[in-house]
N, CA, C and O atoms as a GROMACS GRO file, in nm:
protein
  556
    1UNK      N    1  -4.166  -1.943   2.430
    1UNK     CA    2  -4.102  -1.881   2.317
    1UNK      C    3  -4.036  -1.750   2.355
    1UNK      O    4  -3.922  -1.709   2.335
    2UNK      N    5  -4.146  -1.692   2.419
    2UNK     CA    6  -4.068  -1.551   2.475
    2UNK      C    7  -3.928  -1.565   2.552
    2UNK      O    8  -3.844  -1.483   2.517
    3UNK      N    9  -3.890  -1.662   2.658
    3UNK     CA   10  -3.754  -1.682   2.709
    3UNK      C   11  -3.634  -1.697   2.617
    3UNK      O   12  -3.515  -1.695   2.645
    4UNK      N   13  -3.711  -1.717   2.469
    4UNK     CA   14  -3.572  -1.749   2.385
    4UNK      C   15  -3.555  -1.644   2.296
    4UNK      O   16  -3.454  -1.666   2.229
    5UNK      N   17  -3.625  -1.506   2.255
    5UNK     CA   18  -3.603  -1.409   2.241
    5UNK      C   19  -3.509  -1.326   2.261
    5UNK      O   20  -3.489  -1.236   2.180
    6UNK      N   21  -3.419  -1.344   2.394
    6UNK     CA   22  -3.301  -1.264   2.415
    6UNK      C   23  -3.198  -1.388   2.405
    6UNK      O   24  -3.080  -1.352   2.401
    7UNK      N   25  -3.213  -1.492   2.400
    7UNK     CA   26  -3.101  -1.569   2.348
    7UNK      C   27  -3.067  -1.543   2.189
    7UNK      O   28  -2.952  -1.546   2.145
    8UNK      N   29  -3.149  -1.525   2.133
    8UNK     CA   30  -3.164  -1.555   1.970
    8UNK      C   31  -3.080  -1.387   1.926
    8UNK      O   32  -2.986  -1.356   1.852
    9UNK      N   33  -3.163  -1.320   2.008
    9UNK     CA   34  -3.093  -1.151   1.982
    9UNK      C   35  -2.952  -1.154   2.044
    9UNK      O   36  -2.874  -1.093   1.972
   10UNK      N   37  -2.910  -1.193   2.127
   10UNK     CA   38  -2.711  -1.268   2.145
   10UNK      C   39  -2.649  -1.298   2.052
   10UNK      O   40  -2.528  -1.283   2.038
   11UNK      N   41  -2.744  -1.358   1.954
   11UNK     CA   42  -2.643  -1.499   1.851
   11UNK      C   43  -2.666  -1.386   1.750
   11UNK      O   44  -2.567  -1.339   1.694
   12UNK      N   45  -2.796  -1.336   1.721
   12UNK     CA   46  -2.763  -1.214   1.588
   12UNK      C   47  -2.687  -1.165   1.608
   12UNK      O   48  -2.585  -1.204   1.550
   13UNK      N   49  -2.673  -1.028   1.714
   13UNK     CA   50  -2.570  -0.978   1.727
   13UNK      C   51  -2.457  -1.032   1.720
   13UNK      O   52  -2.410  -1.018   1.607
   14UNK      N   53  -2.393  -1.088   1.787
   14UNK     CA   54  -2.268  -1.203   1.747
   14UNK      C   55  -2.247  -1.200   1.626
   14UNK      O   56  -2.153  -1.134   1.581
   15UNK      N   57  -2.341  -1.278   1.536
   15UNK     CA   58  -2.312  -1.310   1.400
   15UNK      C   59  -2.315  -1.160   1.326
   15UNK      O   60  -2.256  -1.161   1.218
   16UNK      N   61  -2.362  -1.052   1.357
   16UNK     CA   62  -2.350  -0.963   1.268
   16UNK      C   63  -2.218  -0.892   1.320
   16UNK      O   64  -2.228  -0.773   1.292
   17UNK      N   65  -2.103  -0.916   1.380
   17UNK     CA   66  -1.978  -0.840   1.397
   17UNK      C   67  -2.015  -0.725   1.461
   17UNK      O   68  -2.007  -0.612   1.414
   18UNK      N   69  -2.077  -0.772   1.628
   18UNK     CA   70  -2.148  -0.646   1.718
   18UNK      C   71  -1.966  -0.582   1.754
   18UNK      O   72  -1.877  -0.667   1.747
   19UNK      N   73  -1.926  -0.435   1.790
   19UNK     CA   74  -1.822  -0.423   1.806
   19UNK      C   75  -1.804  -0.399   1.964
   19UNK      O   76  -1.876  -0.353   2.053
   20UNK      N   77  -1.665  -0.455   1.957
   20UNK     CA   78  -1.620  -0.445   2.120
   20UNK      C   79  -1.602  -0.340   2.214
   20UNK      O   80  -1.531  -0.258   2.155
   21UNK      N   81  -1.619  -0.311   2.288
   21UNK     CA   82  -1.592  -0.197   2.373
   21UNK      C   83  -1.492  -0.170   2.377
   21UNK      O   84  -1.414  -0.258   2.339
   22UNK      N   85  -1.424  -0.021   2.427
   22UNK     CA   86  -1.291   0.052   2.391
   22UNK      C   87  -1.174  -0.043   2.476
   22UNK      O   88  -1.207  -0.134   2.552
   23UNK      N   89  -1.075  -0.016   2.456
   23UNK     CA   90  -0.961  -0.091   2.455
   23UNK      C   91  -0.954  -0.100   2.597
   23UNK      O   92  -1.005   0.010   2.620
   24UNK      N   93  -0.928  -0.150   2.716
   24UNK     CA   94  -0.858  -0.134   2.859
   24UNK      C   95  -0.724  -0.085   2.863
   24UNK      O   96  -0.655  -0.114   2.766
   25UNK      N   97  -0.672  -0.019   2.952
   25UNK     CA   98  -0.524   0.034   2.943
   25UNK      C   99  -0.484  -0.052   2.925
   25UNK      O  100  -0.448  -0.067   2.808
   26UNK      N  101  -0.455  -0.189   3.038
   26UNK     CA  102  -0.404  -0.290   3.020
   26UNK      C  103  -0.355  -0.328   2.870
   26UNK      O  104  -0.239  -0.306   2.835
   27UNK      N  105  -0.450  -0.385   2.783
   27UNK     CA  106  -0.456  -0.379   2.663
   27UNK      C  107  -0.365  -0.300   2.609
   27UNK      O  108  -0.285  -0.332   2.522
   28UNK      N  109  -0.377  -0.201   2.659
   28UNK     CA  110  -0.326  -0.053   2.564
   28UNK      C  111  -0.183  -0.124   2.590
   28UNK      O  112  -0.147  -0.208   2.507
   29UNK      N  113  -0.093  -0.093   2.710
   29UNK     CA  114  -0.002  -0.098   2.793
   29UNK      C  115   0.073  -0.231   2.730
   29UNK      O  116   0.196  -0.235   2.737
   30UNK      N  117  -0.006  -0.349   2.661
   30UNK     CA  118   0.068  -0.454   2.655
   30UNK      C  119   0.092  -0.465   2.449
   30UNK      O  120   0.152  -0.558   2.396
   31UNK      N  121   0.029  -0.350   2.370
   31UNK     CA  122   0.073  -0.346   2.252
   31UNK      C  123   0.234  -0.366   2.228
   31UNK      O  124   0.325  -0.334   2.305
   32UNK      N  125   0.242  -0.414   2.126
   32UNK     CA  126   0.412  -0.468   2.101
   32UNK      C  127   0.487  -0.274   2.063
   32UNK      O  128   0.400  -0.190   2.037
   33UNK      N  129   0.583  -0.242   2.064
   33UNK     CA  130   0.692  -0.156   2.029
   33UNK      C  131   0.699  -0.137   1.885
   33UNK      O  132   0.728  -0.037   1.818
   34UNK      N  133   0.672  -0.236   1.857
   34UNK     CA  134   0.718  -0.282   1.647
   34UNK      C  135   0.640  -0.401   1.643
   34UNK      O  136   0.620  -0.486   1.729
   35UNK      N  137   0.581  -0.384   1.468
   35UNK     CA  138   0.532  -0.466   1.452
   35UNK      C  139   0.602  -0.527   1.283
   35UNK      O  140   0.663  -0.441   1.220
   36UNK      N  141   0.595  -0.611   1.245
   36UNK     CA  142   0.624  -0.658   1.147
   36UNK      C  143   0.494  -0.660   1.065
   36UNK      O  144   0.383  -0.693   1.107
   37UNK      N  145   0.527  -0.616   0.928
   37UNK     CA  146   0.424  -0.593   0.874
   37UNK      C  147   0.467  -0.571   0.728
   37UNK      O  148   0.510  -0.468   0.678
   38UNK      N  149   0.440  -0.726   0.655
   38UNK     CA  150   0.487  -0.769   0.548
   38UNK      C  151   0.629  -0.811   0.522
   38UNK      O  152   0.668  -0.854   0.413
   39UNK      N  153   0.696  -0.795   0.621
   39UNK     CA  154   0.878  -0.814   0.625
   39UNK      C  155   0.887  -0.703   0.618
   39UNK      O  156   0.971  -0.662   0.539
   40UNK      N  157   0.787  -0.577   0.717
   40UNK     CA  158   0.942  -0.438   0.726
   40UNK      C  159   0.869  -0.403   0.881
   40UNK      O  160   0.750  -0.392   0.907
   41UNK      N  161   0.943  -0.395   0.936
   41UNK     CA  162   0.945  -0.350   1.055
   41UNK      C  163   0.931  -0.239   1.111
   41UNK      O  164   1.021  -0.157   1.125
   42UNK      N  165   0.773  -0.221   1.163
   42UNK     CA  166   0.715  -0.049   1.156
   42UNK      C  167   0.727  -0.015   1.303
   42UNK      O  168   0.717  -0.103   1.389
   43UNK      N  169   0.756   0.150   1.340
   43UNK     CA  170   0.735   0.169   1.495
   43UNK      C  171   0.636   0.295   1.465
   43UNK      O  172   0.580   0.323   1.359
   44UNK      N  173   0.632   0.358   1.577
   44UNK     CA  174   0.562   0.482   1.642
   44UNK      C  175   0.672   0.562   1.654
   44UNK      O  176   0.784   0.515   1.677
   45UNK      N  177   0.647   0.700   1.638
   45UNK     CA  178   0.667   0.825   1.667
   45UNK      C  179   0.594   0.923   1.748
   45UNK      O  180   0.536   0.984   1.658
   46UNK      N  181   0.556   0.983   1.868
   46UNK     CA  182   0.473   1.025   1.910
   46UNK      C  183   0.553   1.180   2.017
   46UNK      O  184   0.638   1.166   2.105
   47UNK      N  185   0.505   1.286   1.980
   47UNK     CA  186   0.493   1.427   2.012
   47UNK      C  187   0.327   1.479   2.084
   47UNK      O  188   0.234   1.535   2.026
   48UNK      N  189   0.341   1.428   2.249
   48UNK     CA  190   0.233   1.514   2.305
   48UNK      C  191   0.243   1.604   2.366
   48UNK      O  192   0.321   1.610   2.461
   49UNK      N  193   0.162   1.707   2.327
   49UNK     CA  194   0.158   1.820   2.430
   49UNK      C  195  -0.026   1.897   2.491
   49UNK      O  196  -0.142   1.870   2.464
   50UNK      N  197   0.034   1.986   2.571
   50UNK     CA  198  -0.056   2.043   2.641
   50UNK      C  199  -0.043   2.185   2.702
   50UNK      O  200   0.047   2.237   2.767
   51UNK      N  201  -0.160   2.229   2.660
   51UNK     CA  202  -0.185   2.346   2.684
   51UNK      C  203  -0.336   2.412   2.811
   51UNK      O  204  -0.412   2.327   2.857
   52UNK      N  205  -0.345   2.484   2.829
   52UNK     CA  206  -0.475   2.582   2.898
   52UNK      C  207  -0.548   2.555   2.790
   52UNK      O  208  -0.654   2.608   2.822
   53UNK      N  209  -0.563   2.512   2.690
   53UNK     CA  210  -0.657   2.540   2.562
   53UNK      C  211  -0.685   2.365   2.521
   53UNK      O  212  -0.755   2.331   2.425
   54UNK      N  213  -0.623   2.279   2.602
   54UNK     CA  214  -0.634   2.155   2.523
   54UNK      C  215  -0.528   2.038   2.551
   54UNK      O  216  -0.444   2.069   2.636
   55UNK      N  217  -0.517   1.918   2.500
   55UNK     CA  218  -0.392   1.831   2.456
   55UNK      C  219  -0.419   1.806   2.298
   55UNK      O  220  -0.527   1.810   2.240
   56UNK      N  221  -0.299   1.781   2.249
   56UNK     CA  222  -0.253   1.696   2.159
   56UNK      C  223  -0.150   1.636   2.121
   56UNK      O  224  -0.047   1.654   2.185
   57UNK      N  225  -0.151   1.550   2.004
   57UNK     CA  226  -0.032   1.448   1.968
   57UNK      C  227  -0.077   1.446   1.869
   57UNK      O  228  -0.185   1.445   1.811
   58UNK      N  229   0.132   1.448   1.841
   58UNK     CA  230   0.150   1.424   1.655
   58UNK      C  231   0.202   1.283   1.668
   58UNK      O  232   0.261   1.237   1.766
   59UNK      N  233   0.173   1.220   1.555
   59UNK     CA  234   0.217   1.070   1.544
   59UNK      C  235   0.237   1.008   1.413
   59UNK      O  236   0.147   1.017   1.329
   60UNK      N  237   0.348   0.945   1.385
   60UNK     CA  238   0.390   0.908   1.257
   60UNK      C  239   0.482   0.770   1.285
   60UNK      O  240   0.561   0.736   1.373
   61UNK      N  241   0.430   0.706   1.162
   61UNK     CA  242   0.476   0.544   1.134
   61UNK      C  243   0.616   0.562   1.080
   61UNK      O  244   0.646   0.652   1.002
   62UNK      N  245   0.689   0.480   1.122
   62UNK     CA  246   0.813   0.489   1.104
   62UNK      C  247   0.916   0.323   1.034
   62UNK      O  248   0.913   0.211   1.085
   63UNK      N  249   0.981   0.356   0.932
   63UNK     CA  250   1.036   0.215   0.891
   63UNK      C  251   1.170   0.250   0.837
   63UNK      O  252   1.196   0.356   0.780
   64UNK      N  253   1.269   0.133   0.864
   64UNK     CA  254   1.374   0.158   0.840
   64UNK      C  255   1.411   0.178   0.650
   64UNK      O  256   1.499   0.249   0.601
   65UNK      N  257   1.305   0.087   0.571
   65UNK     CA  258   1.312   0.081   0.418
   65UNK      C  259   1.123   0.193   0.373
   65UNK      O  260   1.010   0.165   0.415
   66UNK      N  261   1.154   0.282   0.303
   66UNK     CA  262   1.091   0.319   0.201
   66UNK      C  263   1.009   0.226   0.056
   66UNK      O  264   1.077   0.171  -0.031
   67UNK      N  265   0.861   0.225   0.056
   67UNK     CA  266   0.786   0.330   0.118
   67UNK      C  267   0.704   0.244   0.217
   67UNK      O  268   0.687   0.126   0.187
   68UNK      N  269   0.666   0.279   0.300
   68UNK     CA  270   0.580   0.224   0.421
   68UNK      C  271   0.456   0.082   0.378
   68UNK      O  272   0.375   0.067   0.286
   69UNK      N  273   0.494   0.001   0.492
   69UNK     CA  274   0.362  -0.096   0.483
   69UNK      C  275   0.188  -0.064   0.453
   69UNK      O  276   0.145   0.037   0.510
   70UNK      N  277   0.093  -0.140   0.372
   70UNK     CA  278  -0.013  -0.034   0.374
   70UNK      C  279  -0.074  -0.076   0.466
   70UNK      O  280  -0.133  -0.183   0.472
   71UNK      N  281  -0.062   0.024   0.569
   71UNK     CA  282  -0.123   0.079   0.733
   71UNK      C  283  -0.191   0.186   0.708
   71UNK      O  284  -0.148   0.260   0.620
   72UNK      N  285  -0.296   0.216   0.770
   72UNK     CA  286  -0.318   0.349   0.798
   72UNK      C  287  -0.338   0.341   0.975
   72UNK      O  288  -0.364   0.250   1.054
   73UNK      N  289  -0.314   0.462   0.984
   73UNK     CA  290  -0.352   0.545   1.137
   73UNK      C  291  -0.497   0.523   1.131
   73UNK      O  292  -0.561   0.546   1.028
   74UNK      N  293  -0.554   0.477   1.246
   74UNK     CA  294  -0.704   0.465   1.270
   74UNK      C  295  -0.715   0.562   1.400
   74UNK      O  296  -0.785   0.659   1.373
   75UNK      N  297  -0.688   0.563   1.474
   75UNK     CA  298  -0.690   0.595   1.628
   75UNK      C  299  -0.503   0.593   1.733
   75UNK      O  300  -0.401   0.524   1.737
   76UNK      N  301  -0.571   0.737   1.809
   76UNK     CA  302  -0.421   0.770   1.931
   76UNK      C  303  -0.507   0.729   2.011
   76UNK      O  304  -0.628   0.736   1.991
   77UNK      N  305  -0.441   0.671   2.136
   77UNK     CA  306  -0.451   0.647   2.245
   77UNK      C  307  -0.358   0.718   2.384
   77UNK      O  308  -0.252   0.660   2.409
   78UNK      N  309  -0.388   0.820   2.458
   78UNK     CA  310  -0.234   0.864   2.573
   78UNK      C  311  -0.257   0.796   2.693
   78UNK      O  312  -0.375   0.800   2.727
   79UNK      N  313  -0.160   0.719   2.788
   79UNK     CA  314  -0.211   0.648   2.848
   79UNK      C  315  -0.122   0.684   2.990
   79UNK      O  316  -0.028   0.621   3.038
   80UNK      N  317  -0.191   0.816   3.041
   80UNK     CA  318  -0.096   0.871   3.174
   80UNK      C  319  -0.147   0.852   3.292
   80UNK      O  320  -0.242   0.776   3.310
   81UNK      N  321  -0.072   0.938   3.412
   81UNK     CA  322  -0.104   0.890   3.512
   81UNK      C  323  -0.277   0.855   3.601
   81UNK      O  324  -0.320   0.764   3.671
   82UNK      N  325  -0.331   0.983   3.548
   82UNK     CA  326  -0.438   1.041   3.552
   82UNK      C  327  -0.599   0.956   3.466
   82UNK      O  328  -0.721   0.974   3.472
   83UNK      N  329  -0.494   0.850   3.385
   83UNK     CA  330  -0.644   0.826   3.260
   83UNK      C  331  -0.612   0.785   3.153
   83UNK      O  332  -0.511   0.716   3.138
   84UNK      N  333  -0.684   0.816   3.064
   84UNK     CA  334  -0.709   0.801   2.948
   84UNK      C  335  -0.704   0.908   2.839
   84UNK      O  336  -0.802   0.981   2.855
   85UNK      N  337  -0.644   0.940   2.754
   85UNK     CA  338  -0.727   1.037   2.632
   85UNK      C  339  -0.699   0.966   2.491
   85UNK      O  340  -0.596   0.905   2.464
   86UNK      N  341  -0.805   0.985   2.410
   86UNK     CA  342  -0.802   0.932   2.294
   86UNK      C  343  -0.880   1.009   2.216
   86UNK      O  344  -0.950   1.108   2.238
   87UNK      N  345  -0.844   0.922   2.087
   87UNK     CA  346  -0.941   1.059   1.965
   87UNK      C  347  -0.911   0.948   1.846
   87UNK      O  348  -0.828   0.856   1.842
   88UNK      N  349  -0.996   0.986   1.766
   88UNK     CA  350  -1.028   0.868   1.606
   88UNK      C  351  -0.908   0.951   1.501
   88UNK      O  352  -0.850   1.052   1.541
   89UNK      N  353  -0.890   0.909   1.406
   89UNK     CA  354  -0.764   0.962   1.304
   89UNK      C  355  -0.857   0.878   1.201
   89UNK      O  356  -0.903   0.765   1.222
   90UNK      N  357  -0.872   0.944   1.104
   90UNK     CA  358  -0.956   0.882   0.995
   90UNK      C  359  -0.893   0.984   0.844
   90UNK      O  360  -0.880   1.102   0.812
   91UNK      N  361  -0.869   0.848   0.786
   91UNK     CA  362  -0.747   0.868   0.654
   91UNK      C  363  -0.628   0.957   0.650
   91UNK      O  364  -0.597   1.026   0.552
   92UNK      N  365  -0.559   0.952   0.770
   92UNK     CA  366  -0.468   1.002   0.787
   92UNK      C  367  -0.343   0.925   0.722
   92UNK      O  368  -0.234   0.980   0.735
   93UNK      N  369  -0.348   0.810   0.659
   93UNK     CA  370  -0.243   0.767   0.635
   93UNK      C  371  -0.125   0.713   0.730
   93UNK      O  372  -0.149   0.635   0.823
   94UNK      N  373  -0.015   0.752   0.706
   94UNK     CA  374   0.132   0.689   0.827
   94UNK      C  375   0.157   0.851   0.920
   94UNK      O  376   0.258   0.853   0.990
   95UNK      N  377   0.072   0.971   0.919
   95UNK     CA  378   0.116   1.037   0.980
   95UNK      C  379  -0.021   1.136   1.029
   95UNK      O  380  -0.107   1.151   0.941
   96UNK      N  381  -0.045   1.200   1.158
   96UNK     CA  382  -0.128   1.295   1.173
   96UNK      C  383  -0.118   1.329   1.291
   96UNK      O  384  -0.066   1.262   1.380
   97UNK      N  385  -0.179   1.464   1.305
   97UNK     CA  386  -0.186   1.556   1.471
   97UNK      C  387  -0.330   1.568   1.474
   97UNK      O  388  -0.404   1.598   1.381
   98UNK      N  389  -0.372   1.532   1.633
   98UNK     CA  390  -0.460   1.549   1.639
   98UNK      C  391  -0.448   1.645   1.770
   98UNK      O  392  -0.336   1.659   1.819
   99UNK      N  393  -0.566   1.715   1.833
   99UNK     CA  394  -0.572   1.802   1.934
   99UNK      C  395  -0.736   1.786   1.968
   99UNK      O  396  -0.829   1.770   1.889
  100UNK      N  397  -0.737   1.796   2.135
  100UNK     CA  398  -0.898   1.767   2.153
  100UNK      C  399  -0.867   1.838   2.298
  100UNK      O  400  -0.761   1.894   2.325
  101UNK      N  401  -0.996   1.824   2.397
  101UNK     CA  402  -1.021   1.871   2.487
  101UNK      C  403  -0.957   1.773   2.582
  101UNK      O  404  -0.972   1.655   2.549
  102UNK      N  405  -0.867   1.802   2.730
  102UNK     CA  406  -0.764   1.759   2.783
  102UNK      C  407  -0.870   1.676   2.914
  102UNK      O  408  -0.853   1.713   3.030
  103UNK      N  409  -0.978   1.562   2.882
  103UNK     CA  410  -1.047   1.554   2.997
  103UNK      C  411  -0.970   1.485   3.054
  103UNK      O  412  -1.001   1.474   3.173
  104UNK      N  413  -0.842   1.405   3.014
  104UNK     CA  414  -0.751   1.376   3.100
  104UNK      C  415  -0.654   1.379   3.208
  104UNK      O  416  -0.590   1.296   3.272
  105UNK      N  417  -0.671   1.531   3.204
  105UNK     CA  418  -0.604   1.612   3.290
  105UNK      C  419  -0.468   1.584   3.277
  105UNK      O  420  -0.392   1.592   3.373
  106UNK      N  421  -0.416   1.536   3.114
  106UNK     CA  422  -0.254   1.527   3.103
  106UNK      C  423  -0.182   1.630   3.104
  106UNK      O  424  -0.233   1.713   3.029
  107UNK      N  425  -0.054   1.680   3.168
  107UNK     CA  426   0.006   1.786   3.208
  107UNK      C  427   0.152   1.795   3.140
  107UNK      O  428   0.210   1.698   3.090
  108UNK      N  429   0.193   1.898   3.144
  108UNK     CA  430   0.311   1.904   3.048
  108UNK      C  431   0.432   1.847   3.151
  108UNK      O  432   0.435   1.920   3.250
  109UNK      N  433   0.505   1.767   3.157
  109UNK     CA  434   0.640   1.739   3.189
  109UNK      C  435   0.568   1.593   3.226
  109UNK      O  436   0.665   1.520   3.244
  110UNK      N  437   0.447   1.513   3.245
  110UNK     CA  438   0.381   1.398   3.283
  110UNK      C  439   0.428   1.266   3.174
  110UNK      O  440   0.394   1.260   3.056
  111UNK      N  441   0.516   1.162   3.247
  111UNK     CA  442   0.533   1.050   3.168
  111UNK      C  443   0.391   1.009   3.082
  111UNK      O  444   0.278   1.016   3.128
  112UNK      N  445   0.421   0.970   2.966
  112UNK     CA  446   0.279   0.919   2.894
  112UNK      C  447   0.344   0.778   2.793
  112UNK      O  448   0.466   0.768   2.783
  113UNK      N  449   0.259   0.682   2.726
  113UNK     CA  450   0.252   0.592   2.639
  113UNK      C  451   0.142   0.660   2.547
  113UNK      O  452   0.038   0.718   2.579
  114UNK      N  453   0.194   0.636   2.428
  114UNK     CA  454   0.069   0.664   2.324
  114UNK      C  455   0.072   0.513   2.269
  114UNK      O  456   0.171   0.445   2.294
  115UNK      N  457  -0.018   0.468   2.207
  115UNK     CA  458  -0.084   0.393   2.130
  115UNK      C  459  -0.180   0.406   2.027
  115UNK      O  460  -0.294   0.452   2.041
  116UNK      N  461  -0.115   0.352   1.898
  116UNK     CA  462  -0.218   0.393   1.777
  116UNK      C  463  -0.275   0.253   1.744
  116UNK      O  464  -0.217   0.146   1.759
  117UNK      N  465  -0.395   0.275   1.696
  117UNK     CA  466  -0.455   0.143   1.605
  117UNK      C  467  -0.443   0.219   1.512
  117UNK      O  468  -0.450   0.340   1.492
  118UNK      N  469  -0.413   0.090   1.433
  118UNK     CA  470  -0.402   0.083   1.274
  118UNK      C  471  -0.481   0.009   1.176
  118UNK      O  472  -0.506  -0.100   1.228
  119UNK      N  473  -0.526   0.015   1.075
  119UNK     CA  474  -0.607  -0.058   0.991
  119UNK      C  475  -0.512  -0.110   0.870
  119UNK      O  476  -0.488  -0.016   0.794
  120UNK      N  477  -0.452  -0.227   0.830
  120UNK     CA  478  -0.386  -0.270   0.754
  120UNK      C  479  -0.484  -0.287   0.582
  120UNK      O  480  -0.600  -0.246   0.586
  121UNK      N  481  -0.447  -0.327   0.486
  121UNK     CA  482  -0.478  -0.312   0.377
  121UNK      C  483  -0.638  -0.392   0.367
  121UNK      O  484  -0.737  -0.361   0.300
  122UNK      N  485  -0.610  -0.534   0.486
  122UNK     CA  486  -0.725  -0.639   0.462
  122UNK      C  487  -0.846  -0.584   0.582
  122UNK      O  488  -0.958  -0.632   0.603
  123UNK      N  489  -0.787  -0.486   0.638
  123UNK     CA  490  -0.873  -0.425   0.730
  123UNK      C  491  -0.867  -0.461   0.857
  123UNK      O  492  -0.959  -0.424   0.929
  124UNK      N  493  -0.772  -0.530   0.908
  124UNK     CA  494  -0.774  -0.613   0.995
  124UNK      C  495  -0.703  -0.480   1.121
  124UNK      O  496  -0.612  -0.409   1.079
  125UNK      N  497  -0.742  -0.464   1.230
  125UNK     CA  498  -0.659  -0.389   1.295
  125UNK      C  499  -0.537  -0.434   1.373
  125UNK      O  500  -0.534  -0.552   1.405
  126UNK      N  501  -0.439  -0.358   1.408
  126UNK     CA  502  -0.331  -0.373   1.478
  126UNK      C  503  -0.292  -0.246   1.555
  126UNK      O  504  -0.307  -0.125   1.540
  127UNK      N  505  -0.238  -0.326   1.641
  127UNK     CA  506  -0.196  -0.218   1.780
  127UNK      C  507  -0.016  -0.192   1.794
  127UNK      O  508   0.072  -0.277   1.782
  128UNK      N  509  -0.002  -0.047   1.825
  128UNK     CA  510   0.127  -0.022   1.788
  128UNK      C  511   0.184   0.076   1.938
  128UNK      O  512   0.161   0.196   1.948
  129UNK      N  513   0.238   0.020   2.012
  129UNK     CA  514   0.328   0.128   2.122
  129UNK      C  515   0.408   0.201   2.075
  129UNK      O  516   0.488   0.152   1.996
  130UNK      N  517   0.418   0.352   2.108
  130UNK     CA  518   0.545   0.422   2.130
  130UNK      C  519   0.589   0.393   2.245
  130UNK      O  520   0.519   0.338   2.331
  131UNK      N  521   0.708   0.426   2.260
  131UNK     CA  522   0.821   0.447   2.368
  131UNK      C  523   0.788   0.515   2.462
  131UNK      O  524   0.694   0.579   2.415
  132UNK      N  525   0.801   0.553   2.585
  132UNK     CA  526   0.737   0.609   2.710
  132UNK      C  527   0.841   0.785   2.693
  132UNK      O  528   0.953   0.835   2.698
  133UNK      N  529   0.716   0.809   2.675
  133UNK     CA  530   0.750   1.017   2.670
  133UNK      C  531   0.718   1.107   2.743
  133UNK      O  532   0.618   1.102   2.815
  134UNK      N  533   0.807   1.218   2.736
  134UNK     CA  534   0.673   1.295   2.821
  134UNK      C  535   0.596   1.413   2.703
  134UNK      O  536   0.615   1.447   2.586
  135UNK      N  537   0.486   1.452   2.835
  135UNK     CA  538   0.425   1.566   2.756
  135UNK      C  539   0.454   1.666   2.738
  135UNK      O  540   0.466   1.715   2.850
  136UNK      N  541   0.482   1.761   2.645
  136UNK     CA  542   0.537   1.933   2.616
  136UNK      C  543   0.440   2.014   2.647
  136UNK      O  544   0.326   1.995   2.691
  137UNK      N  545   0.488   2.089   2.624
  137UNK     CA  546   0.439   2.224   2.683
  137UNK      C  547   0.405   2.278   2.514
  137UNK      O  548   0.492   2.322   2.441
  138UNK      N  549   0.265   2.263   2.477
  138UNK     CA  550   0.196   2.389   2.346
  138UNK      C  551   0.207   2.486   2.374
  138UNK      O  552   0.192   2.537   2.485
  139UNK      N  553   0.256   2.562   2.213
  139UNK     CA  554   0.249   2.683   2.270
  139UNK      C  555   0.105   2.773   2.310
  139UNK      O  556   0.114   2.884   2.362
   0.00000   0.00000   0.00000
């Protein structure tokens, strides 16, 4: 009986919606540009920078028709030479800045990809690329 103890604790977990581990760049790297979302066609906007004091990024949903799909911003993703940096966005809606500690070692003039998850109305998430940027210089 005891050998089937950690089988049985697999299938709970499973069945209770255990959550996945953080995204792989890869992953990150292969999010679509635009997504369609209800018949309007949403992108990314993304402003990173960096300072001696930190990084951050501003980021906002973008559509050609008024008023926006219901998305919200869940999470940024920066995806540079060096790594990784990320940070949670919670009820931010289609727009927010966030700023955190730079363990990325992202540098100002450094090509970057951001990537946001999004939480759509049914909760379901979706993944959204910006355009390849670089990083600014905070003041």
């Amino acid at each position: 009986m005891k050998r089937f103890v950690p089988a049985l604790l697999g299938l709970w977990l499973a069945a209770c919606g255990a959550q996945p581990g953080p995204p792989q760049v890869g992953d990150l790297l292969s999010a679509p540009t635009a997504l369609n979302v209800n018949g309007q066609m949403v992108t990314v906007g993304a402003v990173p920078a960096a300072s001696a004091q930190g990084f951050g990024v501003r980021v906002q949903l973008n559509s050609a028709r008024r008023p926006l799909p219901p998305v919200q911003l869940d999470g940024v993703f920066v995806v540079g030479g060096e790594g990784l940096w990320k940070a949670p966005i919670r009820g931010a809606g289609t727009q927010a800045a966030v700023w955190g500690r730079n363990a990325a070692g992202l540098q100002a003039g450094e090509p970057v990809q951001v990537v946001v998850r999004l939480r759509d109305d049914r909760g379901r998430v979706l993944w959204l690329r910006g355009p390849q940027t670089r990083v600014g210089q905070a003041p």
